[in-house]
N, C-alpha and C positions, 0 to 999 in steps of 0.2 A: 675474518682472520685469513691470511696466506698459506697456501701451502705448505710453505716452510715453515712460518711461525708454528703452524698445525704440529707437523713433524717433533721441531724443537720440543712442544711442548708434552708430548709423548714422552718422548726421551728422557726430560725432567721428571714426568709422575712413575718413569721408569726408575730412577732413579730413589724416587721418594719412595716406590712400595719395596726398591730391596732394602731399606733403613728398618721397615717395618716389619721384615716376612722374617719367618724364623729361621736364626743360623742350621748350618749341617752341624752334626757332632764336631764336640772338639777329638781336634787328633794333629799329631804330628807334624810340622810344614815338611812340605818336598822340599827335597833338595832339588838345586837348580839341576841338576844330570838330570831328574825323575820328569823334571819340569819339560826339557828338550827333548825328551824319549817317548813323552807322552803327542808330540808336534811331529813325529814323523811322519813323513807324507803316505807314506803305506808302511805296514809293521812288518818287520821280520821276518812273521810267521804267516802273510798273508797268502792266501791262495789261490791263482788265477785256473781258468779251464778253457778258457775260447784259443789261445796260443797253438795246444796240442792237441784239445776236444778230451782231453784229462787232466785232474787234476796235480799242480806241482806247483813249489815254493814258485812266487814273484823274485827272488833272486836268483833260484837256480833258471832259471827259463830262458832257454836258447831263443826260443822267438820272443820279441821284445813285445811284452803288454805294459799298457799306460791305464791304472786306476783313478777315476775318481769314487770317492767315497761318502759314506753319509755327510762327514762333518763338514765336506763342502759343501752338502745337500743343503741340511739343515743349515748355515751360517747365509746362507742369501735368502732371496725373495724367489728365484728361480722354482718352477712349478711343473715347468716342461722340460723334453729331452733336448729339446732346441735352443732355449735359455741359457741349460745349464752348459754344451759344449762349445756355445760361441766364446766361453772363457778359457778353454784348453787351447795351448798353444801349437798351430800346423792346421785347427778345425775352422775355417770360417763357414758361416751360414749362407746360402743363396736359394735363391728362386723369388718371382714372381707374388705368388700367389701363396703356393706351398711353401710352407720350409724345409730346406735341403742341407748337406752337409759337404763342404768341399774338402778332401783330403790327398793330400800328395799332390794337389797340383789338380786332381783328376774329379769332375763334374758328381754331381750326388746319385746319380744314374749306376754309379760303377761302389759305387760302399754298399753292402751288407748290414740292414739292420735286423738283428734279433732279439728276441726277449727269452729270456733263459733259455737261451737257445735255439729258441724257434723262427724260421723268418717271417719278418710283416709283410704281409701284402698290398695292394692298392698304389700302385707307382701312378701317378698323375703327370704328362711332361715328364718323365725319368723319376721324379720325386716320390720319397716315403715323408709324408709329412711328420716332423718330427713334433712336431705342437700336437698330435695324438695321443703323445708318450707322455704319460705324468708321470713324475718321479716321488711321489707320497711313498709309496712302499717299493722304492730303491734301496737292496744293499747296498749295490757298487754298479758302475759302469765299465766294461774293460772294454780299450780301444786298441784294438793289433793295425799299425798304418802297413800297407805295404801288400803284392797280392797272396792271399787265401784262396785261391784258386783248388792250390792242391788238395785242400779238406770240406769247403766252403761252394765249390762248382761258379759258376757264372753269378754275375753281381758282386763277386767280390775280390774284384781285381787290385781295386785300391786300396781295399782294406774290410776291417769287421768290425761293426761297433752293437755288444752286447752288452744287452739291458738284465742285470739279476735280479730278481723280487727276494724279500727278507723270505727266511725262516725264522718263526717264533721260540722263541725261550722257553725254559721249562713254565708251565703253568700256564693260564689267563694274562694275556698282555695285550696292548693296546694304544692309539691314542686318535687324538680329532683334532684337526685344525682349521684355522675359515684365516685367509687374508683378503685384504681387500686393495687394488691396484688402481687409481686414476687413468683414464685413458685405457682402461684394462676392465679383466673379470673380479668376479667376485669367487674366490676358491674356495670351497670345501670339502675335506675330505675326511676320511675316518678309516684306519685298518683295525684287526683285531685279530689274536693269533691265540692258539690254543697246543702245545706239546705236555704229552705226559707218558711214558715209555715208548709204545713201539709207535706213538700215534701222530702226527702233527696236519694241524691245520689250520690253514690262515685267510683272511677276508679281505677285500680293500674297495670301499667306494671312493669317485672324485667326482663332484660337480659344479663347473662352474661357467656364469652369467656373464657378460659381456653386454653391456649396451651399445647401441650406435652414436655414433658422433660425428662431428666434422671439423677440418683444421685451415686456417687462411694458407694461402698462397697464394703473393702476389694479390692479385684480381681474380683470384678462384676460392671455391669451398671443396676441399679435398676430402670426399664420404669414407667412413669407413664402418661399415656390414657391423651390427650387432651378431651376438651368437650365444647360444648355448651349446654346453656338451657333456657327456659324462663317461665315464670308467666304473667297469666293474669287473674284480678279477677273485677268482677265490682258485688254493691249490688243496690238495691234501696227500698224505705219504705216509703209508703203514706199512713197518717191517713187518713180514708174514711169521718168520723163519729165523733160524743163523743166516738162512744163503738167499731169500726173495726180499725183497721188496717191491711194493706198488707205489704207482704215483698217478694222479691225475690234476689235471690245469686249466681253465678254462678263464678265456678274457671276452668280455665284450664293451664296445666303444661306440658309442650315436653322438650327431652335432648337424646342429642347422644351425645356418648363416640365412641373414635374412633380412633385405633392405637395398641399400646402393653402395655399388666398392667397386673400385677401378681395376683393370690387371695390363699388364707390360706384355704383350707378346710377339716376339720378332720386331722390336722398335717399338711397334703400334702400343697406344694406351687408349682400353676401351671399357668403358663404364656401362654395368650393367645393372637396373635395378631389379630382383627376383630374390631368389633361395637359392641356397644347397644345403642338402640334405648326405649323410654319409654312415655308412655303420659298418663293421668290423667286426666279428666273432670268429675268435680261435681257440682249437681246442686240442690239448694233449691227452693222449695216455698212454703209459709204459711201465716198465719192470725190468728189475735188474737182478740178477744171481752172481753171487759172490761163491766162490771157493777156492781155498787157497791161494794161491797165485793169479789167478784167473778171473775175470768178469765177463758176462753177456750182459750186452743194451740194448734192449728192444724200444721202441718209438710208433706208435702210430699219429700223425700230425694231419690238422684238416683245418681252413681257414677259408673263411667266407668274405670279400668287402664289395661293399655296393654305395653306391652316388646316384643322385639325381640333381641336374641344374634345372631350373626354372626361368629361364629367358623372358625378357619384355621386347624382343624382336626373335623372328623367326629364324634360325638359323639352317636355313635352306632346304633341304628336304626333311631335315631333323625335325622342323618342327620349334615350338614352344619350350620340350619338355626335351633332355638328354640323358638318356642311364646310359648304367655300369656298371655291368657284377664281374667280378674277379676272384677264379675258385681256386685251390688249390688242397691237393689231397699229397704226402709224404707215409711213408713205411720207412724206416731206418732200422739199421741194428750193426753193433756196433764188438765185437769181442778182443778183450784186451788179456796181456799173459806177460806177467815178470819174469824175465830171466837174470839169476844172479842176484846182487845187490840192488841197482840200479839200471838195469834195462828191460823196455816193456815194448813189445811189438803192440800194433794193432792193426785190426784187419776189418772191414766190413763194405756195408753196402745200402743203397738207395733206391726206390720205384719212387719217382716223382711223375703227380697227374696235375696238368694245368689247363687252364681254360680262360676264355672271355667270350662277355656278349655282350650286349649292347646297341645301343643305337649308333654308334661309330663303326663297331667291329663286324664284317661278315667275311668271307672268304672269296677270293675274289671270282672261283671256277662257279661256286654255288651259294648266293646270298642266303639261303632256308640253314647253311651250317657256319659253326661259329669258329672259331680257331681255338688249335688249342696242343700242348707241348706234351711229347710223352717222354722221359727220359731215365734210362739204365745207369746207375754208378756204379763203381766197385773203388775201392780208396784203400792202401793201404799206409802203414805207419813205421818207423823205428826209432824209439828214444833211447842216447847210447851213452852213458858217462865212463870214459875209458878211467878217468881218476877222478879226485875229487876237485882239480882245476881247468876239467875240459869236460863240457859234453855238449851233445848234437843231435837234433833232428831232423831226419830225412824220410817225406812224404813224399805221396804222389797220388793223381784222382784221374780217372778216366767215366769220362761223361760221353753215354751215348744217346742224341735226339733225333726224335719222328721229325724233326724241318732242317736244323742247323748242321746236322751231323756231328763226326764224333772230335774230343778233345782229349787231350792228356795234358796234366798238369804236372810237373813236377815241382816240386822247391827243398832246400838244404838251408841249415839253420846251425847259427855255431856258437858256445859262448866260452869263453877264454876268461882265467879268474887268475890274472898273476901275484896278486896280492889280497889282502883282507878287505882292501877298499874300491879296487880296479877291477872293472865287468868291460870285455871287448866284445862284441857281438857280433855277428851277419850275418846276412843270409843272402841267398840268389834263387828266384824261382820265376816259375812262369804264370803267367793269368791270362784269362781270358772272359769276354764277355758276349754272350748272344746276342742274334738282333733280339729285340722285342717287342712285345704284337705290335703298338704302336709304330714302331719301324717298319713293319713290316706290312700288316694290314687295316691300321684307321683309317676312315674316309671322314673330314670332319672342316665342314665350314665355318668362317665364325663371320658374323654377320653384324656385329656390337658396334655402334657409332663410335667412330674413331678408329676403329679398323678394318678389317674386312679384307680376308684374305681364305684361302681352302689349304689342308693338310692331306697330302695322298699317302699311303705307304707303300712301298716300295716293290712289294709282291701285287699292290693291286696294277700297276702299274707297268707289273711282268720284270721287272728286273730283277736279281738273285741278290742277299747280302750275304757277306761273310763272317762269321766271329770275328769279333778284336781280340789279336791278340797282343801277349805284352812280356818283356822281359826286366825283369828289376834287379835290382843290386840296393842293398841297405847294409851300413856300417855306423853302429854306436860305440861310444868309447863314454864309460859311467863313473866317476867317483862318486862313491858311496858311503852312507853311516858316520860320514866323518861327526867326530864329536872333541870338544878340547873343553876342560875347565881353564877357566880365566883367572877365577879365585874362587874361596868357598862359599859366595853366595852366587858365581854368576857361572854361566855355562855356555858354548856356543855349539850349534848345529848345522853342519852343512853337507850339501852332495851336490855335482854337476852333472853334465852331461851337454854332448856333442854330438848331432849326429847328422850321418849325410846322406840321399837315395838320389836314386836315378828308375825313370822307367824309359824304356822305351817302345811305342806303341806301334803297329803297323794295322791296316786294312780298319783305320777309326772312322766311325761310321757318323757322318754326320749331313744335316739338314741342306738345303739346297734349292733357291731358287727354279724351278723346272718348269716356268711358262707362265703364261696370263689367262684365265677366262673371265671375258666377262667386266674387266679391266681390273680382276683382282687376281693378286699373285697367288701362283698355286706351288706351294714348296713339297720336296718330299726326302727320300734319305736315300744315300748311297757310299759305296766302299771307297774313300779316294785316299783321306789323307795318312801321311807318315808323321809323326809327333815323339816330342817327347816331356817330359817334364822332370826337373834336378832340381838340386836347393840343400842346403844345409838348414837345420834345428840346435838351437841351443835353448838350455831351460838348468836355472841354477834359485837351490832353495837353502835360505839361514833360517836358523831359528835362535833367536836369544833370550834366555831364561836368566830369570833373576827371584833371588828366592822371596818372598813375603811380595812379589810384588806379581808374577806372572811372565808371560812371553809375549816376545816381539818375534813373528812371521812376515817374511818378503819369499814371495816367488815369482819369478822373473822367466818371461820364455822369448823366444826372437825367431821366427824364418824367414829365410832368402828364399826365391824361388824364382828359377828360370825357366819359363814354360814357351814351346814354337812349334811353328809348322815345319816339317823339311822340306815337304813341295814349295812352301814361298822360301824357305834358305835357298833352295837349288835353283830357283827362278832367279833369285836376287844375284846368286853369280852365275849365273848363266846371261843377262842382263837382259831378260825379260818380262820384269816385272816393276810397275812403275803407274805414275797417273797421265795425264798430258800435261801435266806442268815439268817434274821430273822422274828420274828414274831412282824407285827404290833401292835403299841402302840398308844395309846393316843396321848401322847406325840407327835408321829413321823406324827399323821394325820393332814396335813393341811387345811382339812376342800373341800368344793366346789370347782371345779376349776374356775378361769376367777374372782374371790373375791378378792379385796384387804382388809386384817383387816383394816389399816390406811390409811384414804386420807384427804382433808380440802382443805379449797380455804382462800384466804387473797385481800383483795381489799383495796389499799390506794387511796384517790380520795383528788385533791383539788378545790375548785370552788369557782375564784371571787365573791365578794359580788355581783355585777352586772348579775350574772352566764353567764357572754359573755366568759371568760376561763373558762377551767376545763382541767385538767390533773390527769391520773392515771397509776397507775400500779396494776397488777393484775397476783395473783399466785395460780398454779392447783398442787395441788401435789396427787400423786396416789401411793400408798404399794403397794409394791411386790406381784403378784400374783400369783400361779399357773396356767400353759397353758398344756395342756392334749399332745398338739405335742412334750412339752421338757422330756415326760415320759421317764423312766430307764430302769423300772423293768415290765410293763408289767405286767399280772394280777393281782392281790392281794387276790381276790375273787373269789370263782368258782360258789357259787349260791349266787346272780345271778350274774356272771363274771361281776368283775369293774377293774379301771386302777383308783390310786387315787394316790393326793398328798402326799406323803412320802418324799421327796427328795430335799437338797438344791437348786442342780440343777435342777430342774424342775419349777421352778419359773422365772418369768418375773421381771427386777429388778423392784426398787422403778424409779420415777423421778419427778421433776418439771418442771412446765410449767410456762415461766415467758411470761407475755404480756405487753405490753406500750402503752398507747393512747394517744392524745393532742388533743385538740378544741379549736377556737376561730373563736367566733358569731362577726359579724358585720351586725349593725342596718344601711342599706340604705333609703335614706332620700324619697324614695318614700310606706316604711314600710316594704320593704322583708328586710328578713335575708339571709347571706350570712355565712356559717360556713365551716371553712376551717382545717381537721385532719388530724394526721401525727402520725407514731406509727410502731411499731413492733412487732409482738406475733412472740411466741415461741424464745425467746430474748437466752436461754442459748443455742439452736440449739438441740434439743433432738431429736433424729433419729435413728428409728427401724422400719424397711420398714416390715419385715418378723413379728414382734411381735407385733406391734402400727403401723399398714399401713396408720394412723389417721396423725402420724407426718412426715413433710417432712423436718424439718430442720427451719433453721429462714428465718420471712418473712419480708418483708417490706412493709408497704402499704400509699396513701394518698388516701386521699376521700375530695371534695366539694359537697357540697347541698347548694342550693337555695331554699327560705320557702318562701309561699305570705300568707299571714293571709285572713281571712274573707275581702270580699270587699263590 
C-alpha cells in the first residue's frame, strides 16, 4: 500500500471511530458570533511578558508581540521550535547543519532565544539549534521582531523569541502522545501537572528516534545521520505568604547523531561519517515579594552545554575527537512600582559569568586559559498611559564587559488607539551585538573530504573587534477584532495589519578570506561592513463561522525585504566595483546573500462547531535567494575584498512548502480526550539536500495524544 493510500486510510477509520465514540452532552448550538470568537487568533484577555519583562494585555502593548499559541501547536505535526516558526510570517529557518531562525532580514546569530525567560546556550556557527526545543509543553510562543537590546543586552538585536512552559490547572492533569514521521523520528512525550492552593507542579518528558537513511540525487546517495534525543523539564511554585513566593526550573536535553551526513560550509560540502554527542542543562531559581504597589524579582540562573564530534579524518591538531562546554552563570533582580492608574517604573540589574573551552577555544597570550565574559548591567524602565488612547514605553540597558567594553541601549515604544478597532505602533531603539568567542578566539580546521579549509578568530590573530551596532525604526498600523453578522446563522471575522522596519547596521562583523596555508583557505572576522536591511510585513486573518456547521480560517502573511551592503553601494557609485567582464550596477546587485525579497505563509484551517475536528492546510513559500557557494565571478571588490550577488545563477530558486494536518478529539466517558492526527508536510516533495539540507522530501506522519483534565 502507498503512502498515501496508508494516509487516506487513517482518515477514513478516523472517520468511522467518531460515528462510534460517544456524543458530548447535548446542549445548545453556538451561535455563529460564539463560533468566530472562539477563532480569535489570540483573546482579548491574553497576556504577553517578553515586550516589557512584565506582564500586560496583548492589545494594550506598546512593543508589538506576535503569539503563537497552543491551537496552532496542537492542529499540526510540528514537534520542534523550528517546525513550528518556519510557518510565522518574516521567520525563515537557515543554517547548515543547525537550525537557525532569520528575523528582520538579520542572520540567527543576532535573535535571542529563551525559555521562560531564560537564555539558551550552545550557539554553534552563530546558531541556537532550534530542533532542541520541543514544544510538548508549550503554552505560547511570543516573538518581539525588532532590537531588545535595551532589556535583553547583546544577541538580541534583531529580536526575542520566547518559549513559555504550561502551568497546570487545578488538580492532576496530564497527557501522552507518540507520532510517528517517514523520513523522520519516532516522538514521544508525556507531561504531567499537579496545582492545588499555594502549590504547583508540573513534569514533562520528550523522546525521540530517528533512523538513518539515504535519498537519490542525480548519480549520488545523499546520507542522512540517524539520531536520538530527549527532554526533560520539571518546574515547581509555592506561594509562601500574601507577599513571597518561590519557584524553581530545571531542563535538561542529550542527543547523539550517529552515522554519515553531509554539511555546507563556506560553499564546501563535506561528508563526515562519526557522532555527535550534545547535552544541555539549565537551571532556575527565584522569588518574588509582592506588596502593594511594588514587586521584587530575584533570579539566580546557570546553564551548562557541551558537544563532542567524532571525526573519521583527523582534523589537524584536534585530532579525532572535538569538545565543547559552554557555561554560563546569571544573578538578576528585577524591582517594579505602580504609580497612579496605569504607570509602573522598573528598575534593576544583572552579573553575567561566561565561559568556553574546548578543543577549539584557548586564549591566544596563554593556551592553559580559556576565555570567558564578565559583564555589569543596570536597565532601567517606564510604562506610561497618559489616557486610555496612548501609552508608551521607554527603556534603556547599559551593559559593561571584561573584553568588548561598555554599551548603552536605549529604545522608545508608542501605541496610539484612535478607534475601537485601529492600534498604530512604534518604536525607535538601538541594539547592539558582541563579538563572540568564536569571533574572537576559535582556532579550528576542518579537514572533511570535500573541504578543507582553517577558521582563526580574530583576537588570535591580534586584531581588535568592535560591537555591532544598530539603529531601528518599526511602524505598525493593526485593524482589529473586526467582526460583522452576515445573517443569523453566519458571522464573519477579521483583523489586518501592516507593517514596516528598517535597521541600520554599522561596524558588522563578518568572515573573511585572510590567506592560504597549506593550499587551504584560512578565513577569520573582522570590523568592515555598513548594512542595512528594510521591508514591509503584511498578515490579514478571516474567520467564517456558520452555525450547525463550524468555521472557515485563512491566515495570510507576505514580506518584502530589501537587505545590502553600503561598502558595495558606495563602490557601485563610486565606479569601483565590477568583474573583468563589466562594471557593477545597481541594477545587477542582488543585495545580502542567504535573503529572499519575497516569501509569505497561507493557512486554511477548518474546525467543527464542537472543535472535536479540525483540518488544515498550510503553505511556506521562500524567493529565491542568493547562496555565496553558487558564486561566478569571484571578487567584485578589492577594498575591502567582497564576492557579491551579481548573477542569475548564483541564486537559490524560489519554492513552496505545502503541509496537511487532520485531528479528531474524542470525548471518553470517563473525561479524557483522545485525539487522533494524520497529515503530510512538505506534500509537493521539495528537495535540495546541498542548498535546503532543512528539506528531505515528503513526509508522512500520524500522531495520538491522550489528555486527562484536572481531577
Amino acid at each position: 500500500m502507498s503512502r498515501f493510500r496508508f494516509v487516506c486510510s487513517v482518515l477514513w477509520w478516523m472517520l468511522a471511530v467518531s460515528a462510534v465514540a460517544r456524543p458530548t452532552e447535548e446542549a445548545d448550538s453556538l451561535s455563529a458570533r460564539r463560533i468566530t470568537d472562539s477563532l480569535r487568533a489570540v483573546d482579548a484577555r491574553q497576556v504577553v511578558v517578553t515586550g516589557t519583562r512584565n506582564e500586560v494585555l496583548l492589545k494594550d502593548s506598546p512593543v508589538r508581540v506576535e503569539v503563537i499559541g497552543q491551537e496552532r501547536i496542537k492542529t499540526t505535526a510540528m514537534v520542534t521550535l523550528g517546525d513550528l516558526l518556519k510557518e510565522q510570517t518574516g521567520l525563515l529557518m537557515t543554517g547548515n547543519v543547525r537550525t537557525g531562525v532569520q528575523m528582520n532580514g538579520l542572520g540567527p546569530d543576532y535573535t535571542l532565544i529563551l525559555i521562560d525567560g531564560q537564555p539558551m546556550v550552545g550557539r554553534v556557527a552563530g546558531i541556537i539549534d532550534l530542533d532542541r526545543v520541543s514544544v510538548g509543553n508549550v503554552d505560547r510562543i511570543e516573538v518581539v521582531k525588532g532590537p531588545m537590546s535595551s532589556m535583553y543586552g547583546s544577541e538580541a538585536l534583531a529580536g526575542v523569541i520566547n518559549v513559555i512552559s504550561k502551568r497546570p490547572p487545578d488538580g492532576i492533569s496530564g497527557s501522552a502522545q507518540v507520532q510517528a514521521l517517514t523520513r523522520g523520528p519516532i516522538d514521544s512525550r508525556a507531561e504531567v501537572g499537579f496545582a492545588e492552593g499555594n502549590v504547583e507542579i508540573s513534569g514533562f518528558l520528550n523522546y525521540r528516534n530517528a533512523p538513518s537513511f539515504s535519498l537519490p540525487l542525480d548519480t549520488l546517495q545523499i546520507p542522512y545521520a540517524g539520531y536520538q534525543d530527549g527532554t526533560a523539564q520539571a518546574k515547581v511554585q509555592v506561594r509562601v505568604d500574601d507577599h513571597w513566593k518561590v519557584r524553581g526550573w530545571l531542563r535538561l536535553f542529550g542527543t547523539e547523531t550517529r552515522g554519515t551526513f553531509i554539511e555546507s560550509v563556506f560553499g564546501q560540502i563535506a561528508e563526515n561519517s562519526g557522532s555527535v554527542e550534545q547535552w544541555d542543562l539549565s537551571s532556575t531559581i527565584g522569588a518574588e515579594w509582592i506588596s502593594g504597589r511594588a514587586r521584587l524579582t530575584m533570579n539566580a540562573y546557570a546553564s551548562s552545554y557541551q558537544e563532542r564530534y567524532n571525526f573519521d579524518v583527523a582534523q589537524g591538531e584536534g585530532g579525532l575527537t572535538d569538545d565543547l562546554q559552554r557555561r554560563i552563570a546569571r544573578l538578576y533582580t528585577q524591582y517594579d512600582l505602580i504609580f497612579g492608574e496605569s504607570n509602573r517604573m522598573t528598575l534593576g540589574g544583572e552579573f553575567l559569568y561566561d565561559d568556553i573551552s574546548g578543543t577549539r577555544y584557548t586564549l591566544p597570550d596563554d593556551p592553559t586559559r580559556t576565555p570567558f565574559y564578565r559583564t555589569g548591567v543596570a536597565f532601567a524602565q517606564w510604562e506610561g498611559q497618559p489616557n486610555d488612547d496612548l501609552s508608551y514605553v521607554l527603556s534603556a540597558r547599559f551593559d559593561g564587559n571584561n573584553v568588548y567594553g561598555n554599551a548603552l541601549s536605549p529604545r522608545l515604544s508608542l501605541l496610539w488607539k484612535p478607534g475601537d478597532h485601529l492600534r498604530l505602533s512604534g518604536s525607535i531603539g538601538t541594539g547592539f551585538k558582541a563579538p563572540d568567542f568564536r569571533q574572537l578566539f576559535v582556532v579550528f580546521s576542518n579537514r572533511l573530504p570535500g573541504a578543507g579549509y582553517d577558521l582563526i578568530g580574530a583576537a588570535q590573530l591580534g586584531n581588535d573587534l568592535e560591537p555591532e551596532r544598530s539603529v531601528s525604526y518599526d511602524l505598525s498600523l493593526r485593524y482589529v477584532d473586526g467582526q460583522r453578522d452576515l445573517s443569523a446563522t453566519t458571522s464573519i471575522l477579521y483583523s489586518a495589519e501592516i507593517r514596516a522596519f528598517r535597521n541600520d547596521l554599522r561596524n558588522l562583523i563578518e568572515f573573511y578570506l585572510a590567506g592560504t596555508v597549506d593550499e587551504r583557505n584560512v578565513y577569520s572576522y573582522r570590523n568592515l561592513s555598513r548594512a542595512y536591511t528594510q521591508g514591509l510585513e503584511a498578515n490579514m486573518q478571516l474567520a467564517l463561522g456558520v452555525s450547525d456547521v463550524g468555521a472557515f480560517s485563512t491566515t495570510i502573511g507576505y514580506q518584502f525585504l530589501d537587505a545590502a551592503d553600503v561598502e558595495v553601494l558606495d563602490a557601485i557609485d563610486a565606479g569601483t566595483a565590477g568583474t573583468i567582464d563589466k562594471p557593477l550596477t545597481r541594477e545587477d546587485y542582488g543585495g545580502l546573500w542567504n535573503r529572499s525579497r519575497h516569501s509569505g505563509t497561507l493557512r486554511l484551517q477548518y474546525d467543527t462547531e464542537d472543535r472535536l475536528w479540525s483540518m488544515n492546510v498550510r503553505f511556506q513559500f521562500v524567493g529565491r535567494y542568493g547562496d555565496e557557494s553558487l558564486d561566478k565571478n569571484g571578487i567584485v571588490i578589492s577594498d575591502p575584498p567582497r564576492k557579491v550577488l551579481d548573477r542569475p545563477d548564483e541564486y537559490v530558486h524560489a519554492y513552496t512548502v505545502m503541509n496537511l494536518a487532520a485531528t479528531r478529539t474524542l470525548m471518553l466517558d470517563n473525561g479524557w480526550q483522545l485525539t487522533i492526527g494524520a497529515g503530510a508536510n512538505n506534500l509537493l516533495d521539495q528537495f535540495h539536500p546541498t542548498l535546503v539540507p532543512g528539506l528531505v522530501g515528503r513526509q508522512y506522519f500520524l500522531q495520538l495524544r491522550v489528555m486527562f483534565p484536572g481531577l
